[in-house]
N, C-alpha and C positions, 0 to 999 in steps of 0.2 A: 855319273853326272847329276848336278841339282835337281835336273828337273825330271829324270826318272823316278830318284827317289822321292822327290815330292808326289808323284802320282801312283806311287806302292803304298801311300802310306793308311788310306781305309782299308789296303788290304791286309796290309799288315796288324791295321786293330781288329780286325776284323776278326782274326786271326787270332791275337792275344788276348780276345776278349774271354775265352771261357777259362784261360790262367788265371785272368784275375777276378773269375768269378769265384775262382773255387779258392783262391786265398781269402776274398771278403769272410767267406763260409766257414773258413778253420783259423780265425785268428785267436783260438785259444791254442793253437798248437804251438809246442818247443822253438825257442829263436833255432833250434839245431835242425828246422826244417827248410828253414831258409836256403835257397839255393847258394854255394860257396860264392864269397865275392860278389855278389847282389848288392850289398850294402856300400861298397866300394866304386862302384859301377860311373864311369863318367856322366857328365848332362851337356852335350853341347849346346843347350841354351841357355844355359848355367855358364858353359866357359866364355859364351858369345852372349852375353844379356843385351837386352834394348835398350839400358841406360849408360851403354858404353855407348853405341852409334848417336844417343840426342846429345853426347857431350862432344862427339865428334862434328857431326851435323846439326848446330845449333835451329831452334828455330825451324828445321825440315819436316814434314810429315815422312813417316816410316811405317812400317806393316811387317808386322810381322807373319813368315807363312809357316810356322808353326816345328814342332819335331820331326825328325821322321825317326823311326827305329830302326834299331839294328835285324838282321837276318835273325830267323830264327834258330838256321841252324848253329849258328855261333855260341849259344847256349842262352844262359841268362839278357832277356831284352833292357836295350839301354838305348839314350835318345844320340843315335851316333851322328844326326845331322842338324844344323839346324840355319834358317836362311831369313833373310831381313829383303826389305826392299824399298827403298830410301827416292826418295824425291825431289831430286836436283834440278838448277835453272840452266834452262839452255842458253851456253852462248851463240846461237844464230835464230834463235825465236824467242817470241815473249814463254812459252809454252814450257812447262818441267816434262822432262823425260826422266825413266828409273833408273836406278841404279844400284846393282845386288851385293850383301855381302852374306857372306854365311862361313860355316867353322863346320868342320868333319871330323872325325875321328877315324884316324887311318888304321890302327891298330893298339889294341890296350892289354895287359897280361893278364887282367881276368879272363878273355877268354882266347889268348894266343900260347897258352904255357905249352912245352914240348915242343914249342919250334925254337927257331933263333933269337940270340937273346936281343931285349929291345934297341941295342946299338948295332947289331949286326942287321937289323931290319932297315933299321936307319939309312945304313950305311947302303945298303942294298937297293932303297929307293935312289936315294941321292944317285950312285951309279946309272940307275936306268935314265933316269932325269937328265945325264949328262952327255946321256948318249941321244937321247931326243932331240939337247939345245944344239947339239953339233951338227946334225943337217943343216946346211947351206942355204936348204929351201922356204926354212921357220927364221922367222921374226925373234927369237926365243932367249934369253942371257939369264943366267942365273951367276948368282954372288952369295958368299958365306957371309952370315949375320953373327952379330954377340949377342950377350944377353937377352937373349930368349932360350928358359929350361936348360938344356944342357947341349943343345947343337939345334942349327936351323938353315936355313939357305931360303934365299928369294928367287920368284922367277918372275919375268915381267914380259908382256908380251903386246902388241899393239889393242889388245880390250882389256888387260888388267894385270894386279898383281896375284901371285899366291905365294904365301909365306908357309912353308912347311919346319915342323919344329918337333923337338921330345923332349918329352919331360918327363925321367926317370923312365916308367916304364909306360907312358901314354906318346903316340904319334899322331900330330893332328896337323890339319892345311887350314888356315885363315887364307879364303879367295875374295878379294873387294876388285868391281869393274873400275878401270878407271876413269876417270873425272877429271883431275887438276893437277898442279905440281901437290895436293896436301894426300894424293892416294898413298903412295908407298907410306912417307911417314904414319899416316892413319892405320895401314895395313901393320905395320911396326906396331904400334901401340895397341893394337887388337890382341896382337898376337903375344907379346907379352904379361897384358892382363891374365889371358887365359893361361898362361905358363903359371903364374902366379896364384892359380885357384885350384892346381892341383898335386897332390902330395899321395907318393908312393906308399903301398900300407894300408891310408887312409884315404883316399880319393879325395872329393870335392873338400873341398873348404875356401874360406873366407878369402879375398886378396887384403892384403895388407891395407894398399889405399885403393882411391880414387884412380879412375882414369884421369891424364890432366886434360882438360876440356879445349877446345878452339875459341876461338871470342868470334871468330864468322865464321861462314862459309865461301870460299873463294871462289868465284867464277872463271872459267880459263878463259882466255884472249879468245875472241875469234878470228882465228888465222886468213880466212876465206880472204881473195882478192876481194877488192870492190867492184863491182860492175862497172862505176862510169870512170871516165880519165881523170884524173889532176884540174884542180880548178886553172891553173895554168894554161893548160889544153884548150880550155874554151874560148872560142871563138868572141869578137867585140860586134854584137851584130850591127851597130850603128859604123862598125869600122865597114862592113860588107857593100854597104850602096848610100850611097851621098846626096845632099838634096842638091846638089847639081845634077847627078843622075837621073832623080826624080823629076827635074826641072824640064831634063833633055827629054823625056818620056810623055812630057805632061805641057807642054809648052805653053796652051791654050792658058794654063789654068796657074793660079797662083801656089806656091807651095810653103808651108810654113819648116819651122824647125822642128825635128821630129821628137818625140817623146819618148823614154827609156825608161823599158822595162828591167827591173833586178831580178833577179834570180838564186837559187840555193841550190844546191845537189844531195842527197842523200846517200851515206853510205849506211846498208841495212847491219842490223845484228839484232840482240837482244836489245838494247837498247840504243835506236836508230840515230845516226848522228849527220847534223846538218852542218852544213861548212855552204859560206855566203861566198858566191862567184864576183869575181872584182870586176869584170866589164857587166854590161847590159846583156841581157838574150833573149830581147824584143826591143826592135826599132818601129814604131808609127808613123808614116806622114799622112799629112792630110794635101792634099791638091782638092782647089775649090775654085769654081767661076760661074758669075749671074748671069743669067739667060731668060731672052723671051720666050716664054712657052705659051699658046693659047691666049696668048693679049694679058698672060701674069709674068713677072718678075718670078723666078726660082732659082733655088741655089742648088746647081750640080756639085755632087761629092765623090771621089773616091778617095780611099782610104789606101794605102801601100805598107803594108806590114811583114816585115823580112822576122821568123825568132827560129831561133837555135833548139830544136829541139832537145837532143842529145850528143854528146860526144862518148862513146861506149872505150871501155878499157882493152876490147877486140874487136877483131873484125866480125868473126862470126856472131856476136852478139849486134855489131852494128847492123848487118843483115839483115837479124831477126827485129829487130826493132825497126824497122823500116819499112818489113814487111809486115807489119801490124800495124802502122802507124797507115800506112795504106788503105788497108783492108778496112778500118777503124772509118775512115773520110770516105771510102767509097772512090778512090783513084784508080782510074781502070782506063787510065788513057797513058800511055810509056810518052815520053817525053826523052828524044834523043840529044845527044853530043852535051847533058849536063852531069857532070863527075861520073860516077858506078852505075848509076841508076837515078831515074827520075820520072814521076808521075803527076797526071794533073787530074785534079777531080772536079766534081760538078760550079764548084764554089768559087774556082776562077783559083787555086791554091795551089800551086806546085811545089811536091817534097823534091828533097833532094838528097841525095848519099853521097859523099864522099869519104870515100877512107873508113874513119869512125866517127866522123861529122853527118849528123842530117838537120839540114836546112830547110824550114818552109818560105816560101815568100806567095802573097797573094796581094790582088787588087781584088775591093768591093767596088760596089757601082753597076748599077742598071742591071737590079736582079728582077724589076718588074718591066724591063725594058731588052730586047733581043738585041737591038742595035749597038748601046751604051756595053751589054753586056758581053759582044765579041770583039767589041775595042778594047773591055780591059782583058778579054783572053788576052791579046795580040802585045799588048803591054806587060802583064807579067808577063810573058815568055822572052821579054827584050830583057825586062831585068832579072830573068832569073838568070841568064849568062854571065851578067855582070857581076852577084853573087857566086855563082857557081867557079868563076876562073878564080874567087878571092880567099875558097878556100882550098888547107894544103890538102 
């Protein structure tokens, strides 16, 4: 796995470090000292370089986390791993999360000679690989590629691709997590740059060309439902109670035409999108009449305001926000026979749950007064029925 060998890998220099002490120290000796096939020796950071990923991932920050080496007991040390770490946009937050790629060398005949030959290795993974994807229980499909080195297969699986490939007598896995519809193709293009940079005989060498680069980087859809329902779904809150309702509630008092609030919905992602609701989801009235009070003229007011909180895309979320909408105002008084559920709180406000509908309606007035103030209890609680039977 990546991230073993990334954490062997001080032990491993740690380890080759008095190798290459004592080469510093004899480099006057015979190129015939040179361990067999050293010079030929793959570089998976060589076959996976960091200006293939800035051509793929234009514009991204990437890191690279360095070589790891091969075993030592395999003979001559060679960088058999090597892994990037790229920094893609989310689509469901403003926020980038990682995303890894890296290139392995599975096996090379500098130091695999006496066994089987590098197509018979080949072939020998592919088989196990096929007996893996056939359990029932893995997510797992693998498909034969062309042009990459001289044979290759993909596997793909619900966190990413690996392209495993040969090239003459090198076997190597390009693994990239996935991201977007642009993974496999990129995983493709990885894979055979590195087929391209290496030549039987002679090892590394030059590719030809270029990677060909992306012009962006593509963000995937985010699939997630929305939270709220359909602007459709929403409620017309001036549709809910009428100022002849108002009127019948309020008789004493004059009422005027109410005022309408608009409203928008959010659906979230990375980049949050607003959609403007067609009805109203605040109704106002004003009920107002003069009075002698103490040898003065004053003007009594309450206020009557029905809005739409929420319409939720389920029930269980309509709950939950209801239940917070509660706790939020401090309602800790149940109010019965209104939809699913209904409370009133200190403010003279009754919420209201129906379905995936919550409705608040409240009357102000005579907060500095007891009397004024248990007539508009007594008054929302008339109109909150009125709402409550209107919606579905």
């Amino acid at each position: 796995m990546p991230a073993r060998s990334a954490l062997m890998t001080p032990l491993l220099l740690a380890l080759a470090a008095p190798a290459l002490a004592q080469t510093a120290t004899t480099t006057a000796a015979p190129a015939a000292s040179e361990p067999a096939g050293a010079g030929q020796a793959p570089d998976a950071c060589r076959l996976l370089p960091q200006a293939d990923l800035e051509a793929l991932f234009p514009g991204r920050p990437i890191t690279a986390k360095g070589p790891t080496l091969s075993p030592i007991h395999r003979g001559p040390q060679y960088a058999e791993s090597c892994m990037y770490s790229v920094k893609l946009p989310s689509p469901t937050s403003k926020l980038d999360h990682a995303r890894f790629a890296s290139l392995t060398v599975i096996r090379w005949d500098g130091v695999a000679k006496g066994r089987e030959t590098p197509a018979q290795a080949f072939a020998s993974l592919k088989g196990t690989r096929e007996k893996v994807a056939a359990d029932p229980r893995l997510t797992l499909k693998l498909e034969p590629l062309s042009g990459i080195g001289d044979e290759a297969f993909q596997e793909t699986n619900s966190s990413g691709v690996v392209i495993r490939a040969r090239k003459d007598d090198l076997i190597y896995a390009i693994s990239l997590d996935l991201y977007s519809e642009q993974t496999a193709p990129n995983a493709l293009a990885l894979a055979k740059q590195a087929a391209a940079r290496w030549r039987a005989g002679t090892g590394m060498v030059d590719a030809p060309q270029q990677i060909a680069a992306n012009s962006a980087v593509t963000v995937p859809a985010d699939t997630r439902p929305s939270s709220v329902a359909p602007v459709e779904q929403w409620p017309d809150a001036c549709a809910l109670l009428t100022p002849a309702e108002v009127k019948a509630a309020f008789p004493e008092m004059s009422v005027g035409e109410p005022r309408k609030l608009m409203g928008k919905i959010t659906h979230e992602s990375r980049e949050n999108r607003q959609e403007a609701l067609p009805n109203p989801i605040g109704c106002q009235f004003d009920a107002k009449r003069t009075i002698e009070k103490d040898g003065k003229r004053t003007v009594e007011l309450n206020q009557i305001q029905v809005s739409v909180r929420n319409v939720a895309a389920n029930e269980e979320l309509s709950k939950r926000w209801f239940q917070s909408a509660i706790k939020v105002s401090d309602a800790k008084t149940p109010v019965a026979g209104l939809g699913d559920e209904a409370a009133l709180d200190i403010m003279n406000r009754i919420h209201i749950r129906k379905g995936l509908t919550t409705v608040d309606v409240r009357v102000s007035g005579g907060e500095r007064d007891q009397a004024l103030h248990d007539q508009a209890k007594a008054r929302v609680g008339e109109l909150a029925k009125i709402v409550a039977s209107r919606l579905k």
